[in-house]
C-alpha positions as CSV (number, residue, x, y, z in Angstrom):
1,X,21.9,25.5,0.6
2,X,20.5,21.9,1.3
3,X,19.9,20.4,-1.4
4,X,16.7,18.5,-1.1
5,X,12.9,19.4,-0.4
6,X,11.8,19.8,3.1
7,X,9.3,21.1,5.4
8,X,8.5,22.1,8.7
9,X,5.6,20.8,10.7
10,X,4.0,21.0,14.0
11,X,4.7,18.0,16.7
12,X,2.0,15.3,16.9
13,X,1.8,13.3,19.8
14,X,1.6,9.1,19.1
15,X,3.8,6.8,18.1
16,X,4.3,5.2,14.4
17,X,2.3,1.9,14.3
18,X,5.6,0.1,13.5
19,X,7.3,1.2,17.0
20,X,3.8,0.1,18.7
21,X,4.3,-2.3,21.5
22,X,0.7,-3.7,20.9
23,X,-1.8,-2.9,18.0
24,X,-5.0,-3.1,17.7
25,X,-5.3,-4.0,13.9
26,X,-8.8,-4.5,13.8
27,X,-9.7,-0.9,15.1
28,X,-6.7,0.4,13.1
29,X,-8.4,-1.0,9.8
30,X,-11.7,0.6,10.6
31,X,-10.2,4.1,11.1
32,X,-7.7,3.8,8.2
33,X,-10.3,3.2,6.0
34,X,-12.5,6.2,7.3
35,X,-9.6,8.3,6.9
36,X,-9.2,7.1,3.3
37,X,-12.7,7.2,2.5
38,X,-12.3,11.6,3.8
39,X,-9.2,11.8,1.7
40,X,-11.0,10.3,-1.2
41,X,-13.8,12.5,-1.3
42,X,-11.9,15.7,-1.5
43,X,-12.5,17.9,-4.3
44,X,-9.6,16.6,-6.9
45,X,-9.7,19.4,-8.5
46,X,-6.2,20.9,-10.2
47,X,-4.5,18.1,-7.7
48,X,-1.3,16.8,-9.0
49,X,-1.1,14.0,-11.7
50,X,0.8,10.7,-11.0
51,X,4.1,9.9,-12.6
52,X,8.1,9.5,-12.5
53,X,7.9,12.0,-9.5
54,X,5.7,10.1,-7.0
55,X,6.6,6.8,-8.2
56,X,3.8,6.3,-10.0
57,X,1.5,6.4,-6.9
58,X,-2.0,6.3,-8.6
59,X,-0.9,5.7,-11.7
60,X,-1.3,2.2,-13.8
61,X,1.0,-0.7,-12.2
62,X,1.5,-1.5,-15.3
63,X,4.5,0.2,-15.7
64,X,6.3,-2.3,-13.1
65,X,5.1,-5.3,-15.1
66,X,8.4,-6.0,-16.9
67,X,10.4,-5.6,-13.2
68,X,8.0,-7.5,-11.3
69,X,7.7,-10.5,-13.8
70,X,11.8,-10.7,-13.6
71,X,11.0,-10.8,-9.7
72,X,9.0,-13.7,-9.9
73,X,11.3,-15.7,-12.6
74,X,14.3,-14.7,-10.2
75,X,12.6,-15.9,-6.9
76,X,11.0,-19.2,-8.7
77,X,12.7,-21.5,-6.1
78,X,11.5,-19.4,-3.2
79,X,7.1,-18.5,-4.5
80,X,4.7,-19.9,-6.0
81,X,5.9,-18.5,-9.1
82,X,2.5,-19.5,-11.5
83,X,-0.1,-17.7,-8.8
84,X,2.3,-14.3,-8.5
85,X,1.3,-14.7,-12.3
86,X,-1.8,-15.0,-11.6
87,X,-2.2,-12.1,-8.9
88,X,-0.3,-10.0,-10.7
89,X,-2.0,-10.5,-14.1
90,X,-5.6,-10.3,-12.5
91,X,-4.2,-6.6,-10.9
92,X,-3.0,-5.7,-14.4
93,X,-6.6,-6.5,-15.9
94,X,-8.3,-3.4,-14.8
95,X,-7.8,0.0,-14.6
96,X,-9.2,2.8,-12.7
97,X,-12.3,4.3,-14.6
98,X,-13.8,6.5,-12.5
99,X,-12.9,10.2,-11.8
100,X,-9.5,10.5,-10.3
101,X,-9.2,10.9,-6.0
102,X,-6.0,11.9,-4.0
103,X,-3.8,9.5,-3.4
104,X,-1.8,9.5,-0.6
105,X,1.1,7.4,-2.0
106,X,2.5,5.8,1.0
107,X,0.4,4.2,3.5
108,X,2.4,2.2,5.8
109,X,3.0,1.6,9.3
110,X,5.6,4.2,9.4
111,X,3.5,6.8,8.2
112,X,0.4,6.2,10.5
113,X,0.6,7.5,14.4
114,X,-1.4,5.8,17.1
115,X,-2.5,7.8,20.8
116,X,-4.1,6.0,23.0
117,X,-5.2,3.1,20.5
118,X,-7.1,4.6,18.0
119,X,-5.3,6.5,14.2
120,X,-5.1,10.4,15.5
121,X,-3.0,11.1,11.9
122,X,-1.5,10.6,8.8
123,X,2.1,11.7,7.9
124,X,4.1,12.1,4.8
125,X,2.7,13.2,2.4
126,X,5.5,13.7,0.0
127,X,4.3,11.2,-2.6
128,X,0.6,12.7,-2.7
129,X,-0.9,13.2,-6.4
130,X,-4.7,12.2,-7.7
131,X,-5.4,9.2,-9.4
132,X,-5.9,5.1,-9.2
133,X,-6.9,4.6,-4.7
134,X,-5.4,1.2,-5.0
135,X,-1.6,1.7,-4.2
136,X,-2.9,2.9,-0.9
137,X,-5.0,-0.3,-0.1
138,X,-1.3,-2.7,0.9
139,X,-1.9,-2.2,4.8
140,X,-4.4,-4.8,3.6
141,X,-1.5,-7.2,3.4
142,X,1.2,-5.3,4.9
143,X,0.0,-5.1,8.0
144,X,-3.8,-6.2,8.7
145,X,-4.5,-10.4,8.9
146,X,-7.4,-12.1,7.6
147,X,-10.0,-10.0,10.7
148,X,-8.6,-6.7,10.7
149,X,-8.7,-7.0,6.7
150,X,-12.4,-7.9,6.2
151,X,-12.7,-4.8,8.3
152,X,-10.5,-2.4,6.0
153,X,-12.5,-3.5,2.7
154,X,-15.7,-3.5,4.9
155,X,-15.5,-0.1,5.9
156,X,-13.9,1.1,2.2
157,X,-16.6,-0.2,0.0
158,X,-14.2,-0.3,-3.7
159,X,-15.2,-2.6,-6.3
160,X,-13.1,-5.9,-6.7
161,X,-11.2,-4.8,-9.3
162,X,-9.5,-2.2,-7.5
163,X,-8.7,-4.6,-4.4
164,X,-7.1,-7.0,-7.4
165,X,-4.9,-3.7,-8.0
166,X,-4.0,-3.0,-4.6
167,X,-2.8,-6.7,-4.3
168,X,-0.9,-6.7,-7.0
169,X,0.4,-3.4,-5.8
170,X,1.7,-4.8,-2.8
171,X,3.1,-8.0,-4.4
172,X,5.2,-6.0,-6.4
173,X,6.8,-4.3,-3.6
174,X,7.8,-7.4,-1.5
175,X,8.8,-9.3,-3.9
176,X,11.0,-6.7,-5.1
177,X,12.3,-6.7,-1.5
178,X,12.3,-9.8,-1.4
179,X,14.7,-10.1,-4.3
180,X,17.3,-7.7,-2.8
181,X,17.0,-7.1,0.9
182,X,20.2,-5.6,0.9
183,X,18.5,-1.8,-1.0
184,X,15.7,-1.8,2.0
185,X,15.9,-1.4,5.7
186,X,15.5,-4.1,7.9
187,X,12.2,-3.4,8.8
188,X,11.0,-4.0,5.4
189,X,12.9,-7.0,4.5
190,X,11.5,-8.9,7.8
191,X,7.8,-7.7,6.3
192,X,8.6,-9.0,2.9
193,X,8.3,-12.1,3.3
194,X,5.1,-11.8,5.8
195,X,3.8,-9.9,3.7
196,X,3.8,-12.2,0.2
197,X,2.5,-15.1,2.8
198,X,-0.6,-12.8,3.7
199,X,-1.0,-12.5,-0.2
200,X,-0.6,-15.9,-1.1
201,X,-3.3,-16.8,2.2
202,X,-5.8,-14.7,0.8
203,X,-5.6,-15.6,-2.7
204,X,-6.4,-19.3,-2.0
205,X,-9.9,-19.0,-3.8
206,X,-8.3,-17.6,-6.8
C-alpha cells in the first residue's frame, strides 16, 4: 500500500562522490563524460519525452525563465545581477536541434559512486526521458574547477551552444537555492553558492 514509486536493485560497492574523503575530479570528468557520451548514443528510440514528470529534464529551460529572472532581481544585492542576465539569456538563445538522446536528469555527486578512484556507476535514474544533453552537463560547475572542467568538455565534444545551456541550467538551480536555502538540504545550500562562483569564474570572457 505505499504510496509512491519504488524499486529494488542490486548492491553496488563505492561510495557517492559527495561522501568521498578525497576526489580525483580530473579523472572523474574524463570518465563522466565517457559514460555520457555511451548513454548518449543509445538508440532513443520510443524513449520517454521530457515534461512536468521529470522536471523538464531535457526539455527547453525556457520554462524556468520567469522563476529564474525573479531569482536574480531577489538576490541583486548578493550577484552580479546584469551577467546572470547575461548567462542566462545566452542559455535561452539556443535550443537543441539535433535528434533527441537520453537524458539522465540528475547528474550530481549524489548520484555518481566511486571504487577505488575511478566512476564504476551511475544511480538514479528516476528522472530519465530523451531530449536536450545539457541539464546533465552542471557537474561542470557543480562540482569540477577550471582543470577537471576542460577535461569534461574535452572528452564530451558538444557544440557551444549546448554548454551555454547547461550553464544556464545550473545557474538556475543555485540561484534558486540560493534564494531559499531553507527548501534544500544542507549539502546543497553550502554548494550553491560555490557553485554560482564557478559560473561567474568561467564566464569572465563573456
Amino acid at each position: 500500500n505505499y504510496p509512491w514509486h519504488w524499486s529494488i536493485y542490486r548492491w553496488i560497492d563505492g561510495e557517492t562522490v559527495d561522501a568521498c574523503a578525497t576526489v580525483d575530479l580530473n579523472l572523474l570528468a574524463f570518465d563522466l563524460a565517457k559514460f555520457l557520451r555511451a548513454l548518449q548514443a543509445i538508440d532513443p528510440q520510443n524513449g520517454p519525452l521530457s515534461g512536468a514528470h521529470n522536471f523538464y529534464r531535457g526539455a527547453s529551460i525556457s520554462v524556468y525563465d520567469e522563476e529564474t529572472r525573479g531569482a536574480i532581481a531577489a538576490l541583486k544585492n548578493r550577484i552580479d545581477a546584469a551577467l546572470a542576465i547575461k548567462i542566462w539569456e545566452r542559455g535561452m538563445a539556443s535550443q537543441w536541434d539535433k535528434d533527441p538522446v537520453w537524458v539522465h536528469g540528475d547528474v550530481s555527486a549524489g548520484n555518481l559512486l566511486i571504487n577505488e578512484g575511478r566512476l564504476t556507476a551511475v544511480i538514479d535514474f528516476g528522472l530519465l526521458s530523451t531530449g536536450d544533453p545539457a541539464c546533465d552537463l552542471v557537474m561542470a560547475w557543480t562540482v569540477f574547477d577550471d582543470v577537471s572542467r576542460k577535461t569534461f568538455r574535452e572528452t564530451l565534444p558538444l557544440d557551444q551552444q549546448t554548454w551555454d545551456r547547461a550553464r544556464a541550467w545550473a545557474l538556475w538551480k543555485s540561484l534558486i537555492v540560493m534564494l531559499d536555502p531553507d527548501k534544500s538540504n544542507a549539502v546543497e545550500a553550502k554548494q550553491s553558492l560555490r557553485t554560482y562562483q564557478e559560473i561567474v569564474a568561467d564566464s569572465a570572457s563573456m
